[in-house]
N, C-alpha and C positions, 0 to 999 in steps of 0.2 A: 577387412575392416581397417579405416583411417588410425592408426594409433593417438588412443585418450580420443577417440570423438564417441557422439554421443550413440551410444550401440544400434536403436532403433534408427538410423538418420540413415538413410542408402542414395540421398542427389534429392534435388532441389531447383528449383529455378527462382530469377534473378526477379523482385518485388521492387514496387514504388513504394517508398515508406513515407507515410506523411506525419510530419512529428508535431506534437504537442500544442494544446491551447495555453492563451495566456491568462491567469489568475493571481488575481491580487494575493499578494500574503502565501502563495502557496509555489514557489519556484524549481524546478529543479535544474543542473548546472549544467552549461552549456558546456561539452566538453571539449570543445575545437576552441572556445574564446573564451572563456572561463566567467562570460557574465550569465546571470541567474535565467534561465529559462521555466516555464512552467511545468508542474508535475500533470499528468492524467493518469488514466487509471490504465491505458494500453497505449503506449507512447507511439502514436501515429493517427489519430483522427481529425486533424482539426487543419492543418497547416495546408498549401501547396505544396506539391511534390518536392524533392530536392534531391536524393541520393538514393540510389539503388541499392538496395543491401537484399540478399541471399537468406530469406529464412531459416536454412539447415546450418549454414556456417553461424548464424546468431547463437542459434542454439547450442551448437559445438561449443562456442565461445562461452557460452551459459555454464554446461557442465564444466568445464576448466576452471569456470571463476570457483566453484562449487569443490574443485577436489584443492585447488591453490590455499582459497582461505582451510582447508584442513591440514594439508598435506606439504611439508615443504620441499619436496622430493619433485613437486609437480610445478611447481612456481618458473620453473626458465622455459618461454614458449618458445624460444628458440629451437628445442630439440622436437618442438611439436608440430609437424606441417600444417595440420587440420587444423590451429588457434596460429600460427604466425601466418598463415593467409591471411586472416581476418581481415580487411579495410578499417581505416578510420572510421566510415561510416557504418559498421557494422559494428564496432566497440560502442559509437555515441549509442545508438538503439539500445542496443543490453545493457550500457550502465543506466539509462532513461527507466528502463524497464523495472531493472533487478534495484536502481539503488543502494548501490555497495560500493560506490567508488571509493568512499573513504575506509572501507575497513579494508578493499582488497588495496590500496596504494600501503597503507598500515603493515599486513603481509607479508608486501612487497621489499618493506623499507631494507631490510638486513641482509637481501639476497644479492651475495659477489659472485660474478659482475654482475651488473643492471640485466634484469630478466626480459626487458621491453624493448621493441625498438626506439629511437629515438622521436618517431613521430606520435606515437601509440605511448610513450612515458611520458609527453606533453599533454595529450588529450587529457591521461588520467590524473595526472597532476591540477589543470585545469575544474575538472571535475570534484576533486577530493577537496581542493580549496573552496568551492563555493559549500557543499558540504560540511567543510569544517567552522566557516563562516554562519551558515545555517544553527550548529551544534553550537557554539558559543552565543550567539545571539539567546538561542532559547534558555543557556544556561542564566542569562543576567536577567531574562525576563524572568523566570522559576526565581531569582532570589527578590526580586519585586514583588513578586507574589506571595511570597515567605514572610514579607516585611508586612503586606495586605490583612493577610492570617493572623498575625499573631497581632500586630495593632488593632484588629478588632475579634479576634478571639474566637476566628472561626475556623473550621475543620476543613480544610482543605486538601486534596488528596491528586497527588501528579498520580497518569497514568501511560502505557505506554511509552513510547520514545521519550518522553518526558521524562523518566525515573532514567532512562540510559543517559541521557544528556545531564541528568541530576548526578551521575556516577564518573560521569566523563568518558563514559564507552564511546570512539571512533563509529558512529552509528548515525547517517543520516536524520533528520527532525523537520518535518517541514511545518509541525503547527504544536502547539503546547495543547494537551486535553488533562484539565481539572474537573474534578467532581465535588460538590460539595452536597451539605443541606439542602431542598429542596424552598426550606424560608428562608436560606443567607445565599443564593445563588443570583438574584438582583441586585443585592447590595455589591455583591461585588462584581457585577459586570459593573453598575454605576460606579466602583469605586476605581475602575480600571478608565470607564471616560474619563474621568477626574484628573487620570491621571496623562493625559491626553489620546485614548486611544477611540476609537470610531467603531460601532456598529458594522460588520460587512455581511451582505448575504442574507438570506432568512433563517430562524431560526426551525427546530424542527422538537419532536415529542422528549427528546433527551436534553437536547443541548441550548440556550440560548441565540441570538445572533451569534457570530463570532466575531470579537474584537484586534482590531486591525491598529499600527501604528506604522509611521514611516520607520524603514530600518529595521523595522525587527516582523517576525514570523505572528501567525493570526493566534488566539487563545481560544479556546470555546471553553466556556464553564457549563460543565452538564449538573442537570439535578436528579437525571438517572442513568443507566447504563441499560443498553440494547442485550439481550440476551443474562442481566444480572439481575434475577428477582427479588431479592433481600437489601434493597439499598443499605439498611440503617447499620444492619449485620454488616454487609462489607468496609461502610464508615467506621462502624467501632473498632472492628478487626485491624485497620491501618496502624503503621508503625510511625515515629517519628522518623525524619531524614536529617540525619544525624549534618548530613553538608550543609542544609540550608534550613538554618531555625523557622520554624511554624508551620513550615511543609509535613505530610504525612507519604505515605508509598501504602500501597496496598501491603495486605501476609503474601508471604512466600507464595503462597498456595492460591491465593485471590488473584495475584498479580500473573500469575503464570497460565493461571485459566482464564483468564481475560485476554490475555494474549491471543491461546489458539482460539478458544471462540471467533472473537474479532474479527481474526485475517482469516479464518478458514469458514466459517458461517454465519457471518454480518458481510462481509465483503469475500467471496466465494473467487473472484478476479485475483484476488493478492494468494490464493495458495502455492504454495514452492515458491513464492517471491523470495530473494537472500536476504532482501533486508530485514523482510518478519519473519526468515529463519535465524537469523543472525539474534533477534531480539527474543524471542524463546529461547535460543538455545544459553543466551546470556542469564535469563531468568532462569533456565533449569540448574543451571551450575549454581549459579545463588540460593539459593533452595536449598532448606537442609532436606535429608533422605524422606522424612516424612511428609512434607507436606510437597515432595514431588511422588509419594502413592497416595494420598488423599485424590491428587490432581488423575491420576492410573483409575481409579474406583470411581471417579466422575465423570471418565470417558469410558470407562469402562459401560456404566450404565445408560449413558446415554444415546439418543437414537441415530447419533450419524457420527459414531465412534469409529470408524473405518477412515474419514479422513482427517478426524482430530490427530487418532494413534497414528497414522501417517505425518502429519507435520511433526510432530511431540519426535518421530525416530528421527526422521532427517535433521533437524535441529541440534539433539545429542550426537548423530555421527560428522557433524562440522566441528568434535574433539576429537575424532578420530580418523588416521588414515586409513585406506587410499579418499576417504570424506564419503557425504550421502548419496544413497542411490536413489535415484529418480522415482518419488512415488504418485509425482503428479502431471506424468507423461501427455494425456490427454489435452489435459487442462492447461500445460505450458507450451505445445504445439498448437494449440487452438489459436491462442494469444498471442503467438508471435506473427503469425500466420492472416490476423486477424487486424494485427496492426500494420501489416503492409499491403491493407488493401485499400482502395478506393475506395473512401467513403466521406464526402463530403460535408461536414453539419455544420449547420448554421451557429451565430454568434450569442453567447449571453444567456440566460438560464435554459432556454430550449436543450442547446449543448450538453450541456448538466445533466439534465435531465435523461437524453438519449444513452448518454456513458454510461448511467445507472441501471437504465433497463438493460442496455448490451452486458454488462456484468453481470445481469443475474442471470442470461441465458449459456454463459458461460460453461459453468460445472456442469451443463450438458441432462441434470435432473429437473429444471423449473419446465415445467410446461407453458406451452402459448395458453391457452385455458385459465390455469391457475395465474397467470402473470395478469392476464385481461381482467380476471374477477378481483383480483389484488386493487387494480389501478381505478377499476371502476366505483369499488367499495371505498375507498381511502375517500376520505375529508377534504377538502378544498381550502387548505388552509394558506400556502404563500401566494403573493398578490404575482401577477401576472403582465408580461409587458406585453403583449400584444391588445392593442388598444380598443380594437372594437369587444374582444371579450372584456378587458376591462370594465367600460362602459357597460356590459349587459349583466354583469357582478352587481354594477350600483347602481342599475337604475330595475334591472331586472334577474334578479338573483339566482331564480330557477333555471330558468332558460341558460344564465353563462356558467351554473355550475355542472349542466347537463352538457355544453358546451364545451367545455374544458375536459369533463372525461371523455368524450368523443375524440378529441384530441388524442389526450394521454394512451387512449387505447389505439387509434394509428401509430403513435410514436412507438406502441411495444410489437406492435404487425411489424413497422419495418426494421425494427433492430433486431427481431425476432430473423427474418429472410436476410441480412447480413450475416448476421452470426450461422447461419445454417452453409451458406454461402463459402462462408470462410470454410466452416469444419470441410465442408465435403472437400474443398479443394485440396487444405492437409491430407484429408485422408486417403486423396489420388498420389500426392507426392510423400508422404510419408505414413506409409502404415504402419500401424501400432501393432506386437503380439497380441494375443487375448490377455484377458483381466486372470489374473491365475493369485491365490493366496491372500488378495487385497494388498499387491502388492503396486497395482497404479489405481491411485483413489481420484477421484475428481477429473 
């Protein structure tokens, strides 16, 4: 075995990586030239080909970032062959991916000598300043919003990245998400045009539009929470934030189950991601003892507590050396694996759209079946740029909304045979052991 790589990785061959769409308001940073590129949910579906990068060395590179932000014992890749191969082009992918450039340069800062090579300490560098540029920007929008709140006397509640960025944790932010009332959630989207910001996107069953301005990152003000049944309870429960008057944070314990839910079953694509492990494991240490076994007793009882309690341990062993062991093997070979293939999709919400379905066949449990009766049931609620349905919307309603799921349900056939695609070929070049103890979830 390669020393420090990643145990299950035995070779690999060399992938076209196609990297990222562009989205307003939603960037992530170019690590060769340091200007904002767009985030996606698998950094590689949208672009023309450009650089070759090696799956299995990403991955390598992946668990290194994972034992370095623990461990400082592991921070010089120099004594590493397996992570000082790496290419430049195989660092941009895993920081695209993983989103940690700023906390792993953070890390990095205090290790004599320089732990990077010179070209590889530029990228990161690169990277960690668009980042950090990201994190400050949301901080001056969060105290806008503070100003918003308490000027009209409403309960507003940062969630997510937003409370890291409220705290000043070195943690990626690519969009502010507030919650409020369900009656003051208009007023202050309107109070945010006022204030020059624009509508982007459609809104959805939680969230409003999302409000866009030049220079700074998108806001969505939700009036509920996906997977949070008890809105009013979770409102009351909110604490003040003490850094920015009129803001609130979720309790210990709200903020923290919000987390794993989120990235681990609203978004099933972000499991083992560093950055939403980085941000749980921030929220578990803030946490007093009790309301992290409140959070123990809710996964506990819950029906897909296998890979909550898997994010929930790797999170906590990111304070711990040699750092976490890989509990979402599957699902983070899938994904890389997946972004270096050939997949070309078209521009503007269609794209959108496709990404969402391929994430949900991701954790490898959604079936084509239940994905089809999902897409087929669901409402016809955002408007549509392809113009002849358009047209059969307004002149003829039945017809384009019978129209539009026929669609929707191709678009989940073919992300469906992508994503199947992709696994089997991981699974030629890199076989997993068996599932033993739940100890690889997802």
């Amino acid at each position: 075995m390669r020393p420090h790589s990643v145990p299950w990785l035995d070779g690999g061959r060399g992938c076209v990586v196609r990297l990222g769409h562009r989205r307003a308001g939603q960037c992530c940073p170019d690590s060769r030239t340091g200007r904002a590129r767009p985030e996606t949910m698998f950094a590689g579906l949208a672009m023309p080909p450009r650089d070759v990068v090696d799956p299995v060395a990403a991955l390598t590179l992946r668990a290194w970032m994972l034992r370095a932000l623990a461990d400082p014992a592991a921070r010089d890749v120099r004594a590493l062959d397996a992570v000082a191969a790496c290419t430049p082009a195989t660092w941009d992918l895993v920081l695209r991916v993983e989103r940690c450039a700023l906390a792993l340069r953070s890390a990095l800062a205090d290790v004599e000598p320089a732990p990077l090579p010179p070209p590889i300490a530029s990228l990161l560098k690169n990277a960690a300043t668009v980042e950090l540029r990201r994190n400050l920007s949301a901080l001056m929008q969060l105290r806008m919003l503070g100003e918003l709140a308490r000027e009209h006397g409403w309960r507003v509640v940062a969630l997510k990245g937003a409370v890291a960025a409220a705290a000043r944790i070195p943690i990626d932010v690519s969009d502010i998400d507030v919650v409020t009332h369900p009656d003051h959630a208009p007023a202050l989207a309107a109070a945010l045009d006022a204030r020059g910001y624009a509508p982007y996107g459609a809104g959805s069953r939680s969230h409003l539009a999302a409000r866009l301005k030049p220079g700074g990152i998108q806001i969505e003000v939700h009036h509920a929470l996906a997977l949070i049944e008890d809105l009013p309870a979770f409102l009351n429960r909110a604490v003040p934030l003490d850094s920015i008057p009129g803001l609130f944070v979720p309790a210990p314990a709200d903020h923290l189950w919000h987390l794993l839910v989120h990235s681990v079953l609203y978004h099933p694509d972000r499991r083992g991601r560093i950055r939403d492990l980085l941000l749980i494991r921030h929220a578990a240490v803030d946490a007093p003892p009790d309301a992290v076994r409140v959070v123990e007793r809710r996964i506990a009882a819950h029906a897909d507590a296998a890979p909550l309690r898997a994010a929930l341990a790797m999170a906590r062993e990111l304070d711990h050396p040699p750092g976490p062991s890989e509990r979402f093997a599957r699902i983070t070979r899938d994904k890389y694996f997946l972004a270096c293939q050939r997949f070309p999709l078209p521009r503007g919400h269609v794209r959108r759209k496709l990404l969402a379905h391929t994430a949900s066949f991701l954790d490898g449990t959604t079936s084509l079946a239940n994905q089809i009766r999902r897409v087929a049931t669901a409402p016809v609620m955002d408007p549509t740029t392809i113009r002849p349905i358009a047209w059969l919307m307004r002149y003829a309603p039945r017809i384009g909304g019978l129209c539009r799921r026929l669609m929707r349900m191709i678009q989940v056939l073919v992300c469906y045979v992508v994503v199947r695609t992709a696994r089997r070929r991981a699974q030629r070049v890199l076989p997993l052991p068996p599932v033993s103890d739940g100890n690889v979830a997802g």
